[in-house]
Steps between C-alpha positions, in 0.01 A plus 500: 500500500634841377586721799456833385235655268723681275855499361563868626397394861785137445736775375496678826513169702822449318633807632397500813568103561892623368529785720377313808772223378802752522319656831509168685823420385670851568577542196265780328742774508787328284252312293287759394580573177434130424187461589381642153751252344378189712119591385621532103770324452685528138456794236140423396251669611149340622234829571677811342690591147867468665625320796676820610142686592406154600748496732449846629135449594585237708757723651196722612310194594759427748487802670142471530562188658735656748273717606509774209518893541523605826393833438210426301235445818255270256531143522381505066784577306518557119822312308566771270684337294296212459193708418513613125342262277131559574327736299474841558124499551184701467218547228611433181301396115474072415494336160103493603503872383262508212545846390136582485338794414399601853798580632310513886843461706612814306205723588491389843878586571548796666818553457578435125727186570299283221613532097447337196709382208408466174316140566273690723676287792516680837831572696571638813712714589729461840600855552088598541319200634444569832387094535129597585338222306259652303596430193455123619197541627381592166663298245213312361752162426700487823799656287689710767652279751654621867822311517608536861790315671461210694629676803239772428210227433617349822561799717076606617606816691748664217813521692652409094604720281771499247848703486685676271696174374115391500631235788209446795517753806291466813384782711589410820170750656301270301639116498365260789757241430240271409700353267302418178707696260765212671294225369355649186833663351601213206869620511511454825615937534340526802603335799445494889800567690633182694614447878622162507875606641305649802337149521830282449653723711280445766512113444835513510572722817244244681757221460794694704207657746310256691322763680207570225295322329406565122138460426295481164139639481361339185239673345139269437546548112815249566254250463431551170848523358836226497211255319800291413494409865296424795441797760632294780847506318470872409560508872692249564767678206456826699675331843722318285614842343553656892177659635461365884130521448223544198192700609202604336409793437108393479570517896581817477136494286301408748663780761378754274133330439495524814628893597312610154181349564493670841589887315275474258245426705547798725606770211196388278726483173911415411685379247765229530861533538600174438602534095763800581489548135132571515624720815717691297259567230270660752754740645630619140156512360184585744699639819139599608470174578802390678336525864251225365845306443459166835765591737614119515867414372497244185474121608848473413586775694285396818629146507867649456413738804350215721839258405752859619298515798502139611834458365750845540831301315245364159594648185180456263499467134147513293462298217144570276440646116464788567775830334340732728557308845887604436367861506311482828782384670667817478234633669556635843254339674580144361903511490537371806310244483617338123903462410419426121251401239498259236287353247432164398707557198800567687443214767493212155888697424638506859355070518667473201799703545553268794455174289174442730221228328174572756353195267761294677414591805212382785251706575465759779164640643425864534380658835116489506308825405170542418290381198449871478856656563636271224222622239629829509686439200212529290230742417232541734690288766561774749126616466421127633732543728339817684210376482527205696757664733206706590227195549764359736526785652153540574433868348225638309609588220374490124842479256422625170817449358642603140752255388772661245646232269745741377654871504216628262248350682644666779510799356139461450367452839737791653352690283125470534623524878684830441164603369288346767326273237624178610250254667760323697658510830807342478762479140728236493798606253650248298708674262616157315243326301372188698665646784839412658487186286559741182784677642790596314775279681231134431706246295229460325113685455237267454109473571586194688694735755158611663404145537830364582497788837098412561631070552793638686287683756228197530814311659546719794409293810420860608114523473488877638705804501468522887641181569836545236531847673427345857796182397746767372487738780534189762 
C-alpha cells in the first residue's frame, strides 16, 4: 500500500527522512551539501530541465527541513525557486471563442481590456483587466476562462498573490497556516517549515538525562493514517523511536468537552478554539468577534498542560496533520506547555530515517479517551462532544450548533454572526475539509479518514467524557 498521496508529499519525505539521517548520526553539518546529491544521484535530472536547479531546490528543501527562515514568523513558506512553471493566471480568451457578432464581454467591460482581431476573436488585454469577471459572466459559450493557480484555488481566505518574478507570496496578516496551498501546490513550491532537529534533539538529550521523560500526544486523525500498518504498532514504533510515553490527545478532548460545555452554557454563545487555524482566521478577519472565541486551550495543548503539571522534568512533542499546530505553539500561552510539533509526514521520515518497520512490530494500546474526545478529528465531532458533556453534566441547555466543514464554511457562519443573522449558538471551526482528518500534514486524504476516526472512537472502553476525565486526573 502506497504511503503517501502524492509524489511531491514522497519528495519531501526523502528530505526530511535524509536530514533526520545526518541529525541522528551528527553528521548534518559536514554532509550537507550531499544531501541534494544522495536524493539525485548522477547528472540526470528526474522533476526539472537540469539537475543543477534540481539540485538547488532541494537545497531549499533542506532548509525547510531544518527549520527554514528564522526571521520569517510563518510556518508556510514559498520555494522561490521552485515556483515558476505555473501559469501566470487570470481571465484570458479559449479556442471556444466563436467570434460572434455580439461581442457582449466587450460592451460589458468597463475598462476597455477586450479587442478583436480580424477573425472577430476576442483578446484581453493584461495591462487593463482588472480580473472582475464580467466578461465571463457574459460569454454566451463559456469562452473566457479564470486560470488561477493551484495555490490560489487552494488558498479560501486570499493570503496568495503573485510577485514580480510571478513566484507565489503570502501575506503573512492574512495566512492561517492552514496549509492547503501545502497540499494543493503540484510542484511542491510551497512548503511547511519542519522541526524535526528540535524533536531528535530532544530524543537524543533523553538518553544522557534520565531525569525527563519524552512524551508523544498523538492526534485522533492518527487513526486514519500509517494504513500500511496496524495502530497498535504506530505506537509501538513511537517507543521504539524514544518517547517514554504516547498520549492522546482525544484526552485532552474530552477536558475541553468538558470546560466548553460548561462556558457555553453560561455565556449563551462561543465559538471553538480547538482548530487554531480556524482561531487565527477569526482574529485576522472578524476581530468583533474574538470575545465569542472559548477561553479553553486546544486539546493538544490541555493534555500537554495536564502532563507539565503532573510531570515538571516531561518534554512533550505533538504529533497530528495539522501545518497550523506548529504556529500555535509559538504562542505565548501554549509554549510552555509544547517543545515541538510534527506532522504525520515527518513522523513516516524520522521511522524511516531510523530504519524502524512498525509492521514488524507488536502492537501497543493507547490510553483510553472517550468515544467522543477521539471523534474530534472529524466534522461535527466536537459539537457531539458538547453536547453530551452537557447531558452528563446535568444542565439545561439547548445546543444549536453550526458545524464548519471548512474555512469557507467558516467564513460563512462568522459572518451571519457578525451580522446577528445566525440561528446558532455555538460554531465549531474546522478550517480543513472533513476536519482534522483533511489536514495538511495526513499521509494521505481520503473519505475513509472520517470513518476510519468514527471505528477508532467506538473502541474506547471509555463510555463517557466524565469518567476518561475522572481516570486521567486520578
Amino acid at each position: 500500500m502506497r504511503k503517501f498521496d502524492t509524489k511531491v508529499q514522497h519528495l519531501k519525505y526523502k528530505v526530511l527522512r535524509e536530514v533526520a539521517k545526518e541529525a541522528f548520526a551528527g553528521t548534518l553539518t559536514e554532509n550537507l551539501l550531499d544531501i541534494p546529491k544522495t536524493i539525485v544521484p548522477g547528472n540526470t535530472p528526474t522533476m526539472r530541465c537540469c539537475v543543477y536547479k534540481e539540485r538547488a531546490i532541494l537545497s531549499e528543501r533542506v532548509k525547510l527541513a531544518m527549520g527554514g527562515n528564522k526571521n520569517n514568523p510563518n510556518v508556510i513558506e514559498v520555494i522561490d525557486i521552485a515556483c515558476d512553471e505555473c501559469p501566470v493566471g487570470g481571465y484570458e480568451v479559449t479556442s471556444a471563442c466563436r467570434g460572434c457578432l455580439a461581442h457582449r464581454c466587450e460592451d460589458v467591460c468597463k475598462f476597455g481590456a477586450i479587442t478583436f482581431d480580424q477573425n472577430h476573436v476576442a483578446h484581453i488585454d493584461k495591462s487593463k483587466c482588472k480580473e472582475c469577471g464580467a466578461c465571463a459572466k457574459v460569454c454566451p459559450y463559456s469562452a473566457i476562462y479564470n486560470y488561477k493557480r493551484p495555490c490560489q484555488t487552494a488558498c479560501k481566505i486570499k493570503a496568495i498573490s503573485m510577485g514580480e518574478e510571478k513566484q507565489a507570496l503570502i501575506d503573512n496578516s492574512k495566512c492561517i497556516s492552514c496549509g492547503a496551498c501545502v497540499y494543493q501546490c503540484p510542484f511542491g513550491a510551497i512548503n511547511d517549515k519542519s522541526f524535526i532537529l528540535d524533536v531528535i534533539d530532544i530524543i537524543k538529550n533523553s538518553k544522557n538525562n534520565t531525569e525527563y521523560k519524552v512524551y508523544a500526544i498523538v492526534a485522533p486523525a492518527i487513526s486514519s493514517q500509517f494504513k500500511y500498518a496496524k495502530l497498535g504498532q504506530v505506537i509501538s514504533g513511537l517507543k521504539e523511536f524514544g518517547f517514554d510515553t504516547v498520549m492522546e490527545a482525544a484526552l485532552g478532548a474530552d477536558m475541553v468537552a468538558q470546560s466548553e460545555s460548561e462556558e457555553l452554557a453560561e455565556k449563551g454563545f462561543l465559538t471553538s478554539s480547538c482548530c487554531p487555524a480556524f482561531v487565527s482566521f477569526v482574529q485576522k478577519t472578524f476581530p468583533e468577534l474574538v470575545p465569542f472565541i472559548s477561553s479553553n486551550l486546544s486539546p493538544m495543548a490541555t493534555i500537554a498542560k495536564h502532563i507539565k503539571q503532573t510531570n515538571q522534568n516531561a518534554k512533550v512533542v505533538f504529533i497530528g496533520p495539522c501545518t497550523a499546530k506548529k504556529a500555535e505553539v509559538q504562542k505565548e500561552q501554549v509554549r510552555p506547555y509544547v517543545d515541538a510539533v510534527i506532522t504525520f509526514e515527518e513522523l513516516q521520515a524520522l521511522f524511516d530515517s531510523r530504519e524502524i518497520e512498525i509492521t514488524n512490530l507488536p502492537e501497543s494500546s493507547l490510553d483510553n479517551a472517550s468515544y467522543f474526545g477521539r471523534i474530534f478529528a472529524r466534522c461535527g465531532g466536537l459539537s457531539s462532544a458538547v453536547e453530551q458533556s452537557l447531558k452528563e453534566q446535568g444542565k439545561d441547555f439547548d445546543v444549536k450548533a453550526v458545524t464548519c466543514d471548512g474555512i469557507e464554511a467558516c467564513k460563512t457562519a462568522l459572518l451571519k454572526k457578525s451580522k446577528n443573522i445566525l440561528d446558532a449558538n455555538f460554531i465549531e471551526g474546522m478550517a480543513c475539509l472533513g476536519g482534522c482528518v483533511g489536514g495538511a500534514g495526513c499521509l494521505t486524504h481520503t473519505e475513509r479518514n472520517k470513518l476510519d476516526v468514527e471505528n477508532f472512537g467506538l473502541l474506547s472502553q471509555e463510555k463517557t467524557i466524565s469518567s476518561a476525565v475522572s481516570k486521567l486526573k486520578e
